[in-house]
N, C-alpha and C positions, 0 to 999 in steps of 0.2 A: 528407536525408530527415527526416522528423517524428519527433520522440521527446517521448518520456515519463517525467515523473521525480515516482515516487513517492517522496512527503515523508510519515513516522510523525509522530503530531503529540508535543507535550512532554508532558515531565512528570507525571502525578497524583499524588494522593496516597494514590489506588492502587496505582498502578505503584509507586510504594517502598512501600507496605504487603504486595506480593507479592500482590494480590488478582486477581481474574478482573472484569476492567468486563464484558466483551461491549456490548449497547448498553445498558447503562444510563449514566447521561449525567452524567457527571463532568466538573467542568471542571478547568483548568490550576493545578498551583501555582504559587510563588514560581520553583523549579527550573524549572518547564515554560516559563512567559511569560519567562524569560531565554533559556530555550535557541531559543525561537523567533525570539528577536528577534535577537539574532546569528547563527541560519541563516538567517533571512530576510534579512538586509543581506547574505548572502555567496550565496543563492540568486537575487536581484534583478540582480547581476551578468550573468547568463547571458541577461538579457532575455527573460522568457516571455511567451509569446504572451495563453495564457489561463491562470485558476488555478479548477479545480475540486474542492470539498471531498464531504468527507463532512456529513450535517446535525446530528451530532452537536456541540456545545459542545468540548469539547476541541478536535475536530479545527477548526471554526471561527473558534475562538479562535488559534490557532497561523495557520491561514489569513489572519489581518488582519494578521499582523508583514508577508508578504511583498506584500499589497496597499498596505498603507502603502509599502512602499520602492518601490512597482512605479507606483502609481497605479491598476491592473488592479481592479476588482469581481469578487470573487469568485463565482460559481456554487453550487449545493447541490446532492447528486443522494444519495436515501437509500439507493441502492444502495452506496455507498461505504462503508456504517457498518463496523461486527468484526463478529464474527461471532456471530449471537444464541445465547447459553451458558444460559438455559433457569435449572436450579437450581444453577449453579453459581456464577453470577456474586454476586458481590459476597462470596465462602471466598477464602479463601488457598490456593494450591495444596497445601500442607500438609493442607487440609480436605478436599479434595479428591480429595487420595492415601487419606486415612483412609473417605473416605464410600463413593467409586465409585473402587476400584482397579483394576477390569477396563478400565472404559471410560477411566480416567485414563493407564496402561499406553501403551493404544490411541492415543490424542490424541497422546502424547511420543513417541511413535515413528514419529506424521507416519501416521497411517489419514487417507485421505480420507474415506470413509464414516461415520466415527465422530460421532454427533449429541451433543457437551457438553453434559451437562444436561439431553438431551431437545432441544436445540437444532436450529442448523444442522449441518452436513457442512462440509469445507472445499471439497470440488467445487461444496455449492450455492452458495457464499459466491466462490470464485473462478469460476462464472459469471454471477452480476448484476455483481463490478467488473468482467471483462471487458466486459459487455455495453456499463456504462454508459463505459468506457474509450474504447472503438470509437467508440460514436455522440458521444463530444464530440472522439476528434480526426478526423473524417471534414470536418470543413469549415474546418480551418484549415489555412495554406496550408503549400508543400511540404518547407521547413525550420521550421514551427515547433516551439514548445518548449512543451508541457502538462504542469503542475505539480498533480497531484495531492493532498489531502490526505486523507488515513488512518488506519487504523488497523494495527497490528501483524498481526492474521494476515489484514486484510484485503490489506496488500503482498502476503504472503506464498501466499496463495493466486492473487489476482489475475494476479502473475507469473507461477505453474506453468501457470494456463487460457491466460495470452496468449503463451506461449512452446510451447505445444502441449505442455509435457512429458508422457510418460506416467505414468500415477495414479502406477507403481510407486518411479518418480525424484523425486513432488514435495519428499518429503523431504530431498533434496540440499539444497533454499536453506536459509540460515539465516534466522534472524528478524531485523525491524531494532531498534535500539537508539533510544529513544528523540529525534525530530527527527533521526533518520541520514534516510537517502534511498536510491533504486535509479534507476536509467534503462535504458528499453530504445529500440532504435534500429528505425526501421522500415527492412524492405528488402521489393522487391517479388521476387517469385516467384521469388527466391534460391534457397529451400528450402520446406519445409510452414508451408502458412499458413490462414487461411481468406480467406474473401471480404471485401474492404473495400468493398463496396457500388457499385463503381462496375464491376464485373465484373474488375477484376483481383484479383489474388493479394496480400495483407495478412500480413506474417508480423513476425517482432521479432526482434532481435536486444542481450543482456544485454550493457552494457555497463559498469556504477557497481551494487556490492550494497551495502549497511548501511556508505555513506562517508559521511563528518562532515566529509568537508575539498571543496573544488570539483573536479566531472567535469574528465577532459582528456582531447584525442582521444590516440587510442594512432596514433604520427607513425612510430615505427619499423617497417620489414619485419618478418615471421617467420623465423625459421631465426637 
């Protein structure tokens, strides 16, 4: 079956400042273009079909380690970006606990609903990646491999919409860490899914959360 493996792009020198990007458009450190370019040589292994990013810098910039190892041209889709954080973006979360405690509270404890800053929600934010998720693996064929590039709570939401969880569980996943990765596996009308446009049943199945080291299928039974 088709899978998907979201890749968080590296390093900023936001993310070590503790800061909120959202989409404003930061690019890669020293830390970040290392870390990409050794998960890129170790992600090219698995031979992906296609590579589609977010149109943000950071995440673009991370996106070119695995096209150079790959040969693949990477894709842009703005649905991919974080998630727009409004007036919070570019405080430290420390600024943030201080300014807007109520709605800061809410966000760390995993609300869907909760707009950052006046921003997005993580529902609207995990349904444009879903969207834009769908419509790029629907024509690639029946084992390939679509390598995402993202942002932190755009993984993060994107998985809870395409794994159908309910609002109240999204909080279960954790966040990924820096060029870590996730994969989910497609199965058809296993369980709840939605429509993959050709009239069957499209669902996913979590199989790699926030790993640094390469997917392996799981070979042993249960029990």
């Amino acid at each position: 079956m088709r899978r998907v493996l979201f890749w968080r792009h590296g390093q900023t020198s936001w993310n070590k400042a503790g800061r909120f990007q959202g989409q404003t458009d930061i690019e890669l450190d020293a830390v970040g273009h290392e870390q990409a370019r050794r998960a890129g040589e170790l992600l090219a292994s698995l031979r992906p079909q296609a590579i589609l990013s977010s149109d943000l810098l950071r995440a673009r910039q991370t996106a070119s380690y695995l096209a150079e190892a790959t040969g693949l041209t990477p894709g842009t889709d703005a649905r991919l970006r974080e998630t727009f954080a409004g007036d919070w973006e570019g405080l430290t979360f420390a600024q943030i606990d201080e300014r807007f405690p109520r709605d800061s509270e809410a966000w760390k404890a995993g609300a869907v609903n909760t707009r950052p800053g006046g921003g997005e929600s993580r529902e609207e934010v995990g349904a444009r990646v879903s969207d834009a998720v769908t419509e790029a693996v629907q024509p690639l064929g029946s084992d390939a491999l679509l390598v995402v590039v993202t942002h932190g709570g755009a993984v993060r939401s994107g998985l809870a919409a395409l794994l159908n969880l309910p609002e109240k569980y999204w909080g279960v996943l954790s966040g990924t860490a820096n060029c870590h990765w996730s994969v989910i596996e497609e199965h058809r009308g296993a369980f709840w899914g939605g429509s993959d446009g050709t009239g069957g049943q499209l669902s996913w199945r979590l199989t790699e959360h926030n790993a640094g080291s390469l997917p392996e299928p799981v070979l042993a039974p249960e029990g």
